[in-house]
Structures are given as C-alpha cells and as structure tokens.
C-alpha positions as CSV (number, residue, x, y, z in Angstrom):
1,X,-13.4,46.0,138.8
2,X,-10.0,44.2,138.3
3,X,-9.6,42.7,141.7
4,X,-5.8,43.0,143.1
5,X,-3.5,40.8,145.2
6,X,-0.7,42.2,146.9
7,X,1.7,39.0,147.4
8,X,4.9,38.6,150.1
9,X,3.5,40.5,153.0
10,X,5.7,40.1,156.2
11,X,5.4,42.9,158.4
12,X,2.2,45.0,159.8
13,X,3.2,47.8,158.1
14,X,3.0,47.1,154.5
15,X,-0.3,45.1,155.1
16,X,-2.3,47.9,156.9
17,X,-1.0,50.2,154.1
18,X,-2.2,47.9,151.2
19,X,-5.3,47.3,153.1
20,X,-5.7,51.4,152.8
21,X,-5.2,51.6,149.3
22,X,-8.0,49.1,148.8
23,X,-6.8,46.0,147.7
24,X,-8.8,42.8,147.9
25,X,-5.9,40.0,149.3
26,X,-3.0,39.9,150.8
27,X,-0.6,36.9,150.0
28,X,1.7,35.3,152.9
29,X,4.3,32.9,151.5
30,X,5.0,29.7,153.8
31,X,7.9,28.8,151.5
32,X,11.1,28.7,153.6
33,X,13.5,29.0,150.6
34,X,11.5,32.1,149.4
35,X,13.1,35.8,150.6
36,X,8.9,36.6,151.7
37,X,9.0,34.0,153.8
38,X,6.8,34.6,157.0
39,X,6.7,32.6,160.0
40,X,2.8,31.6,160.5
41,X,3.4,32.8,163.8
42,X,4.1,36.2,162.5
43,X,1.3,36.0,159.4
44,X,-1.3,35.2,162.2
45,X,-0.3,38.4,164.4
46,X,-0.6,40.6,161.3
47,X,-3.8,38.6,160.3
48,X,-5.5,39.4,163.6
49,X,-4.8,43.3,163.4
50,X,-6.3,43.7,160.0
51,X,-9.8,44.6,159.3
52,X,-12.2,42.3,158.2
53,X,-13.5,42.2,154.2
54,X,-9.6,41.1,153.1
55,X,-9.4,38.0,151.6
56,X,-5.4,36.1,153.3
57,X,-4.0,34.1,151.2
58,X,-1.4,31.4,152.1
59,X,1.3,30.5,149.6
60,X,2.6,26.9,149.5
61,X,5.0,25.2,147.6
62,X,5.1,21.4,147.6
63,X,3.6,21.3,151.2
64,X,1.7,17.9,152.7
65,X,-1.8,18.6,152.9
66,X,-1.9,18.3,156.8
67,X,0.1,21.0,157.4
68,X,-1.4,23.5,154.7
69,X,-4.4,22.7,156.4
70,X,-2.9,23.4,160.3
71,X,-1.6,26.4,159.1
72,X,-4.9,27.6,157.0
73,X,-6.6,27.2,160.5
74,X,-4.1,29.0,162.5
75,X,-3.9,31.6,160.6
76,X,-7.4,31.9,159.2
77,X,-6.5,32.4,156.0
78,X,-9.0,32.3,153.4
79,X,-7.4,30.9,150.5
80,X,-5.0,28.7,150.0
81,X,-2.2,29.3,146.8
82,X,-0.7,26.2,145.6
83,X,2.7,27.5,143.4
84,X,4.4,23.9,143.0
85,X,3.7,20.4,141.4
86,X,0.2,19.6,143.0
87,X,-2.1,17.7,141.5
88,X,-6.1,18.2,141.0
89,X,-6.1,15.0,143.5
90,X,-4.2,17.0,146.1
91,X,-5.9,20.2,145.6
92,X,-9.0,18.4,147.0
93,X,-7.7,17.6,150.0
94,X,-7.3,21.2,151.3
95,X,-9.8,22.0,153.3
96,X,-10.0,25.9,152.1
97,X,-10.5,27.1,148.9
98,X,-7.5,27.1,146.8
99,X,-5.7,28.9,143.7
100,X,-3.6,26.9,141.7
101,X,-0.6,28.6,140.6
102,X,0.7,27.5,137.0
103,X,4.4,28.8,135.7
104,X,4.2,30.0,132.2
105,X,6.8,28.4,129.8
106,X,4.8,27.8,126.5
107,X,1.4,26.7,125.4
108,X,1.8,23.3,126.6
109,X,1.8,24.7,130.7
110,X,-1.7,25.2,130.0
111,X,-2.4,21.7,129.6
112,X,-4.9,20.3,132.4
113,X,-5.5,23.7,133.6
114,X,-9.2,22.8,133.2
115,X,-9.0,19.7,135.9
116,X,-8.1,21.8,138.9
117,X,-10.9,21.5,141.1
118,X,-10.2,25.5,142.4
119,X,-11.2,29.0,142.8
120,X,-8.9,30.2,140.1
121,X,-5.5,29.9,138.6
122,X,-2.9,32.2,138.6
123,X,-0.8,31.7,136.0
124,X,3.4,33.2,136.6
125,X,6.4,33.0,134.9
126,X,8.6,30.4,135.0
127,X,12.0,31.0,136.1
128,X,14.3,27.3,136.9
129,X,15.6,28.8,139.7
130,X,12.9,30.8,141.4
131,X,9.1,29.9,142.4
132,X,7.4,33.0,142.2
133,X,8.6,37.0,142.5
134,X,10.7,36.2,139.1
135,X,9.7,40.2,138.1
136,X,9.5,38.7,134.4
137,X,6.6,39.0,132.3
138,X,5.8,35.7,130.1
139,X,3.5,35.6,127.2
140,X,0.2,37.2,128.1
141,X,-1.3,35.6,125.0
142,X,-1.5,32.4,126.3
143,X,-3.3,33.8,129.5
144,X,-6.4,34.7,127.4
145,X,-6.3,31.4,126.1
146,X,-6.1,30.0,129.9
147,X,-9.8,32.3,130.5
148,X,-11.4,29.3,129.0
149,X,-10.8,27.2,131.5
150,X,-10.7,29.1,134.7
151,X,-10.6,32.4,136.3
152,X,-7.2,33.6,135.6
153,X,-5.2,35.5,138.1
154,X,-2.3,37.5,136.5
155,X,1.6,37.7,138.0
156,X,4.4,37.6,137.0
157,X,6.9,41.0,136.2
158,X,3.1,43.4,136.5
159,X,4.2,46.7,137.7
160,X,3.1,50.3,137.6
161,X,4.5,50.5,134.3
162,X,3.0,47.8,132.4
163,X,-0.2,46.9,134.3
164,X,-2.9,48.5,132.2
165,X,-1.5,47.4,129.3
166,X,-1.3,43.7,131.1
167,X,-5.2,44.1,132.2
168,X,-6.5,45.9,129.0
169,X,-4.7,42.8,127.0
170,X,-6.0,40.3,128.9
171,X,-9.1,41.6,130.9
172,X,-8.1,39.3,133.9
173,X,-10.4,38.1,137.0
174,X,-7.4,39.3,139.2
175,X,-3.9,40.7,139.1
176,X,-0.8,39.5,141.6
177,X,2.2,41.7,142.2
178,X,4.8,41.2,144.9
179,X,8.7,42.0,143.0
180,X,7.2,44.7,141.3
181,X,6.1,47.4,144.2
182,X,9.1,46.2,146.8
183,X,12.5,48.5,148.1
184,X,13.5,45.0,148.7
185,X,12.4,41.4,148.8
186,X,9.5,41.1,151.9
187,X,9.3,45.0,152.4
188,X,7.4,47.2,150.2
189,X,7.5,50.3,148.6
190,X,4.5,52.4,149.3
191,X,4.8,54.6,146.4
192,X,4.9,52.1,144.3
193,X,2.4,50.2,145.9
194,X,-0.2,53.2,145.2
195,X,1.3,53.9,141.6
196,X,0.5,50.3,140.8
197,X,-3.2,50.3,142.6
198,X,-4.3,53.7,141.1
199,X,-3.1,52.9,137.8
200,X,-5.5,49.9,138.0
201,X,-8.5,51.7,139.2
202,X,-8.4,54.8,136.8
203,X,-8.1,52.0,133.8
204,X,-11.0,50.5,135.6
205,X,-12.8,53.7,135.8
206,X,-12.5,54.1,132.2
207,X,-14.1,51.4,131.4
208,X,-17.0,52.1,133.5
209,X,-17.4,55.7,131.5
210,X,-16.6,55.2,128.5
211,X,-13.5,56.5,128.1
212,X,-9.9,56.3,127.4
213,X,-7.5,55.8,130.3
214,X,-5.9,59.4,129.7
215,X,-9.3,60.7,129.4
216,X,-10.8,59.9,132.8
217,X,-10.2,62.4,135.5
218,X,-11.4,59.5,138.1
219,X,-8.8,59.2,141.1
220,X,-10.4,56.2,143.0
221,X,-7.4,56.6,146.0
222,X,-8.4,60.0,146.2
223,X,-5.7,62.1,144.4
224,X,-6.6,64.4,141.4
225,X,-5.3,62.9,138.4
C-alpha cells in the first residue's frame, strides 16, 4: 500500500478529517515565510487531539539543529522533514528520524542522495522562489532513478488528477500532497482531499487483484465506485 502524507496542516479540522480518510502522516511546516506556517504552539494542540498510529511530521527549512530538536520534543513529532540545504553531517544531529527533502531540477539534484543518513527522501520540484507547495510536477523519471538510493517520497504538483498515473510510473514508498487538495494555502479542501486518497487506494487495490484500475470495484473509503 502506497503510503500518503498530507503536508501544511494548520487547523484541527483538516487534520481530524485526513486522519478519517486514512492517511499515514500529517506534515506541519515550521517555516515562517511559508503560507502553512503553524505556530508549534498551535501544531502541538492539534497533535495532542489526534489519535494515536499517525506518524507528525515537522517541516524545516534551514533551521539550527537545537531548535528542530526543542520543537520535535514539544510537539512530539515523529519525523523530522528537512526541505533546505542540509547536509548528511547535519542530518545526524537531529535527534528524530528525518526525511530529506531534495528539489528536482535535473539529473544532477540527485547527486549525493545516497549519503543522507535518513528515513527517506522526498524528492519536490524546484521552484527559485518557493520551498515546497510549488503545485508543479518535475520529471518523475528521475525519481525512479532516485529508488536506488533511498526510499523515495513523491511531491511536488500530485493531485487527484494525476496521482495514479504519478504512483503507477514510479511505484513510490510514499506520496506528499499539500497545493494540490487546498481551497486555499493552510486550509484544505475535503473533497479533494478524499478524491486524491481514494484514487490512491482503488489503484492500490488493483494491484492487489489483479486488475486494472477501472476494473476494480474496491472503495477502500467506503463509497461504491
């Protein structure tokens, strides 16, 4: 099963209902220039009213390693998401487990991926003026050439639209979306939040069978197909 990240949570409500519709993280972004920005005061309010089994994820950007790690422990996050210039030598000083984020402008991003000392790497699209939530899809061929090295989480411009051909090209550990299921940046759109997760889970289901996607009458969220 294609596990699935829902990134820029900042209020109960969209994280309760992602947490319904069965995904396996929830991403808060600690990055003060990003729209999805989230006070860890308010990340560790909605963290404590969620049910257990969820993997939080904290999103940094250029951050000392003290204060990923403060944060990590207040919040009780379980991962922490790297998305600017850190190095394999930082990475080892967080004290959590960590994804390194890596922004996708040609073949040679890809170089060192294999020296991050991590959980996985999600791999996004570069954008000069944006870290993250770009909503643009970058060359997905060079993210099955990044499963070599490391478990690959996929972002970058995934929506309900595109995602099964995203996973069925590149068969990745994990997808990422945040831009793509949102009424606006930090507040999500539920419809499109359950568009995006059932269209991963009847793909996934027609793997398990046998069959094409169109084929499969599974409805894991529990609406007939």
């Amino acid at each position: 099963m294609t596990k699935i990240k829902i990134c820029g949570i900042t209020n109960l409500s969209d994280a309760l209902a992602a947490v319904e519709l069965g995904v396996d993280a929830l991403g808060f972004v600690f990055y003060k220039p990003s729209p999805r920005y989230v006070k860890p005061d308010t990340a560790q309010k909605i963290i404590a009213a969620l049910p257990a089994f969820i993997s939080m994820v904290g999103v940094f950007v250029d951050e000392e390693s003290e204060l990923i790690n403060q944060i990590t422990d207040y919040c009780k996050l379980d991962l922490a998401q790297l998305h600017g210039h850190e190095s394999p030598v930082f990475c080892e000083q967080i004290k959590a487990d960590t994804i390194k984020a890596i922004r996708i402008r040609d073949r040679l991003s890809l170089i060192d991926i294999d020296k991050y000392p991590v959980k996985a790497v999600l791999l996004d699209s570069y954008h000069k003026d944006k870290i993250g939530g770009t909503g643009e899809v970058f060359n997905w061929d060079l993210a099955i050439d990044a499963k070599k090295y490391a478990k690959i989480i996929l972002a970058g411009g995934l929506d309900a639209h595109n995602i099964k051909q995203a996973i069925d090209t590149v068969r990745p550990y994990a997808v990422d979306v945040s831009s793509g299921i949102e009424q606006e940046p930090g507040k999500k759109d539920i419809k499109k939040m359950w568009a995006f997760i059932e269209s991963i889970r009847r793909f996934d289901c027609s793997l398990c069978f046998g069959m094409s996607h169109a084929e499969t009458n599974c409805s894991p969220l529990g609406v007939s197909g």
